[in-house]
ROZAMI-299585 format. One line per 8 residues: number of its first residue (from 1); for each residue z, y, x of N, C-alpha, C, O. Coordinates in nm, 4 decimals, padded with zeros to 6 digits. Atoms other than C-alpha are relative to their C-alpha. Layout:
residues N
NUM = Z,Y,X,Z,Y,X,Z,Y,X,Z,Y,X ~ ...
END
This chain:
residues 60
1 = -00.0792,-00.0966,00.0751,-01.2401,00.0369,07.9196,-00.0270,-00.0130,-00.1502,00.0709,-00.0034,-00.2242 ~ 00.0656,00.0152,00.0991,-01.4198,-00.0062,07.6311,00.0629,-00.1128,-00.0632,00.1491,-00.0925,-00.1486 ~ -00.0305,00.1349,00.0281,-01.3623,-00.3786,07.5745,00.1979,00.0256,-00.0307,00.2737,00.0215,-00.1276 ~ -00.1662,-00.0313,00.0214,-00.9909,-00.3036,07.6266,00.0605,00.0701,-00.1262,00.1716,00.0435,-00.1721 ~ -00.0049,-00.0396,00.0924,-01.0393,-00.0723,07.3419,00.0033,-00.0739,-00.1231,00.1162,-00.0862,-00.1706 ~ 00.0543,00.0914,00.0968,-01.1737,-00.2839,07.0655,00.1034,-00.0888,-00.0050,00.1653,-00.1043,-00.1104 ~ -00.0761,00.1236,-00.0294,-00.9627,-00.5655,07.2029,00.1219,00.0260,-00.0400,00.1934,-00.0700,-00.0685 ~ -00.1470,-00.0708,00.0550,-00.6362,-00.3205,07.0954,-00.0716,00.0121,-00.1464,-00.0075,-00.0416,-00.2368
9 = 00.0207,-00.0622,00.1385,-00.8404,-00.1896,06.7764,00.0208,-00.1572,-00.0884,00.0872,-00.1655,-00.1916 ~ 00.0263,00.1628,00.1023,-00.9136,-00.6205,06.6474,00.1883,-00.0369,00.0457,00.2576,-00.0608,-00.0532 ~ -00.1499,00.0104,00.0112,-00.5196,-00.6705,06.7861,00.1003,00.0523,-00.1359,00.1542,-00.0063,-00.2298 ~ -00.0606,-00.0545,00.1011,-00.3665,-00.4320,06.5921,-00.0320,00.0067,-00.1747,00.0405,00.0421,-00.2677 ~ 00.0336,00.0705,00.1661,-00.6068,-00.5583,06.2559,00.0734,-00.1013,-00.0263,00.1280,-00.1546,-00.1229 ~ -00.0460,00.2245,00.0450,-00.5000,-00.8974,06.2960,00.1554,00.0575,00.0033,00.2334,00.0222,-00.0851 ~ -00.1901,-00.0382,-00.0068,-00.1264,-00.7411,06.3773,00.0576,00.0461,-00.1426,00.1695,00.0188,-00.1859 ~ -00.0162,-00.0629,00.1552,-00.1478,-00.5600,06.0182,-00.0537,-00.1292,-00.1361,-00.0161,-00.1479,-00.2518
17 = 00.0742,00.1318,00.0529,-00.3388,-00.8617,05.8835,00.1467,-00.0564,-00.0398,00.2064,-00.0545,-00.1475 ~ -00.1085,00.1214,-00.0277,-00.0498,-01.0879,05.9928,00.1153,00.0868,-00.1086,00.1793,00.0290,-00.1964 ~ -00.1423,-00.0771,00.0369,00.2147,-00.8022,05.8711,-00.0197,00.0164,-00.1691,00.0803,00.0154,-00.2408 ~ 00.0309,00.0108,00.1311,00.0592,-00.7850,05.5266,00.0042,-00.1130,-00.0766,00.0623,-00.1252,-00.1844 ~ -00.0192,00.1222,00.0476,-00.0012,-01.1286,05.4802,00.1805,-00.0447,-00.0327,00.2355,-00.0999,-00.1279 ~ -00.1545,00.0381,00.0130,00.3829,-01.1571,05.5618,00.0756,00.0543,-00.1567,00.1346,-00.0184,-00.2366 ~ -00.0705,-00.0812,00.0933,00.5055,-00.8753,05.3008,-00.0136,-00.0510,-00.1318,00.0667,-00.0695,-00.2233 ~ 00.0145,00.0501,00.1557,00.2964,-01.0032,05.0332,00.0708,-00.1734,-00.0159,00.1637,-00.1912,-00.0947
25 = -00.1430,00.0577,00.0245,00.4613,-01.3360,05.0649,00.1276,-00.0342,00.0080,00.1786,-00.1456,-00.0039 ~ -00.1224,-00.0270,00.0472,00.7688,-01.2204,05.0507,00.0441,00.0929,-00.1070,00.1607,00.1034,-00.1450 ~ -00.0043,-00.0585,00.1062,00.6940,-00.9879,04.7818,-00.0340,-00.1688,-00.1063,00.0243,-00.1883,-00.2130 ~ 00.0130,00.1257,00.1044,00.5681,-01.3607,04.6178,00.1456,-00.0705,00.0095,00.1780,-00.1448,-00.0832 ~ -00.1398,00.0577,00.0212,00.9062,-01.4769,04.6701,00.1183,00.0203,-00.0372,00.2033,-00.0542,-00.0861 ~ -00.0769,-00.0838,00.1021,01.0999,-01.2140,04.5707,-00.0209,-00.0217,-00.1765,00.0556,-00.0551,-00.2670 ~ 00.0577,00.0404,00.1326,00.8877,-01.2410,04.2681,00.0619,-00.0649,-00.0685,00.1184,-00.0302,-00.1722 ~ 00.0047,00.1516,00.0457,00.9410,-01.6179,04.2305,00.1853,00.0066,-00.0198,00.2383,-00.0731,-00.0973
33 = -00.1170,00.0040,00.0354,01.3219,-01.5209,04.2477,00.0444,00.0528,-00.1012,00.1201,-00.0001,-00.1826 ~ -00.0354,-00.0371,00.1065,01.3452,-01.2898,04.0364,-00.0530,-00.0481,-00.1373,-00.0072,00.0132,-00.2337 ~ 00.0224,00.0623,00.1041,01.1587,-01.5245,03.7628,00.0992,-00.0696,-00.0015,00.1651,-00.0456,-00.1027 ~ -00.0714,00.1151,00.0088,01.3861,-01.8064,03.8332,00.1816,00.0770,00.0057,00.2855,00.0197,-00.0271 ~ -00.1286,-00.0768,00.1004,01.6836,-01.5395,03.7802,-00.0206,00.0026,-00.1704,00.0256,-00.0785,-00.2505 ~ 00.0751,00.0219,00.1388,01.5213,-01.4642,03.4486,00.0301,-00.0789,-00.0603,00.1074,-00.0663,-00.1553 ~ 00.0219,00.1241,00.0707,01.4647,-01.7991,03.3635,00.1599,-00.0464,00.0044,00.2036,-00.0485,-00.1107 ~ -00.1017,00.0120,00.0603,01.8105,-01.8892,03.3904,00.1483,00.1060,-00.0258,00.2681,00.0941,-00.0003
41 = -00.0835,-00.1327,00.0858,01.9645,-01.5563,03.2213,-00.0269,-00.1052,-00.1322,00.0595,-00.1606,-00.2000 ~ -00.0229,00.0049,00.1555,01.7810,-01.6774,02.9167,00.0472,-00.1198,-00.0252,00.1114,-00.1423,-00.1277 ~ -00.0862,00.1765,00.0216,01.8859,-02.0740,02.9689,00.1456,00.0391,-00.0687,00.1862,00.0166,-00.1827 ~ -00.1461,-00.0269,00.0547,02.2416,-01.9405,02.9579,-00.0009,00.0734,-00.1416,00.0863,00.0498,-00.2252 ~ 00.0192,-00.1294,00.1118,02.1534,-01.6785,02.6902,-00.0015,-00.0885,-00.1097,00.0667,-00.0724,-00.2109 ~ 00.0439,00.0724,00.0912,02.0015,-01.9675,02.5169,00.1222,-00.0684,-00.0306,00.1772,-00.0253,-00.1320 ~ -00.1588,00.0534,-00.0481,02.3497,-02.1978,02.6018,00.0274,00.0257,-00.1113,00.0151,-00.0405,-00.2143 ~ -00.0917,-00.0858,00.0900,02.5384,-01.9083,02.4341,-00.0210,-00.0208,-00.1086,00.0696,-00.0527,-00.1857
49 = 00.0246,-00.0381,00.1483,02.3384,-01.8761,02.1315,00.0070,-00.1370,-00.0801,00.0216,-00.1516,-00.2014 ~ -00.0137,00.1400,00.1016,02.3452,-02.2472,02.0460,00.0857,-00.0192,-00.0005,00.1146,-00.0470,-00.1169 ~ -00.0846,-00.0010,00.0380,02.6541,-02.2776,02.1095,00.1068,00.0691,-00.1447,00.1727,00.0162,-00.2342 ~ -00.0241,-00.0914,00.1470,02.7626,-02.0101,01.8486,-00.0450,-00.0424,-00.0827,00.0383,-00.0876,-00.1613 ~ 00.0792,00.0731,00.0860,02.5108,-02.1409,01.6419,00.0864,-00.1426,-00.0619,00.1416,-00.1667,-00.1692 ~ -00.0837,00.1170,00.0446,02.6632,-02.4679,01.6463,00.1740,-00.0036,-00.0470,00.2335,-00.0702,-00.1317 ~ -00.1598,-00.0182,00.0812,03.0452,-02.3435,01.6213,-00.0127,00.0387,-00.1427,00.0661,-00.0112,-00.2231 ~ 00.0314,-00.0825,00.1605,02.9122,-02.1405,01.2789,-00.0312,-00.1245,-00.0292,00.0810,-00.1682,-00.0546
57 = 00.0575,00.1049,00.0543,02.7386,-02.4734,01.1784,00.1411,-00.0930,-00.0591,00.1698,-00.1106,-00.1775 ~ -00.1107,00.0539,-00.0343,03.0716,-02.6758,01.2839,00.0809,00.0328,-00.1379,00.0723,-00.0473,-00.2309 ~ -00.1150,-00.1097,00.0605,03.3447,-02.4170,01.0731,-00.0897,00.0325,-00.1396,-00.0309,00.0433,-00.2472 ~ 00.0208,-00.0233,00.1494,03.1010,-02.3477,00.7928,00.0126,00.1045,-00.0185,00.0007,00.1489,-00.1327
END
């Protein structure tokens, strides 16, 4: 009875273990997405601004 106990209590660690391990990487991947959104907001952002840059340059 006992053993059976324990044997549910180390289950359900390792079950939360496993379920944590999971969340956090998928919280790291969320992450990693939302940098690599980011990163190309400001690419384009950047794009934009040279472009403009360069039409003003262009036109004088």
């Amino acid at each position: 009875m006992l053993y059976g106990k324990v044997h549910a209590a180390v289950y359900e660690l390792t079950g939360t273990g496993v379920y944590a391990g999971n969340s956090l990487l998928r919280l790291q991947l969320v992450y990693l997405v939302l940098q690599f959104c980011d990163l190309g907001f400001q690419f384009s952002h950047f794009v934009f601004i040279g472009r403009a840059f360069g039409d003003r340059v262009a036109h004088g």
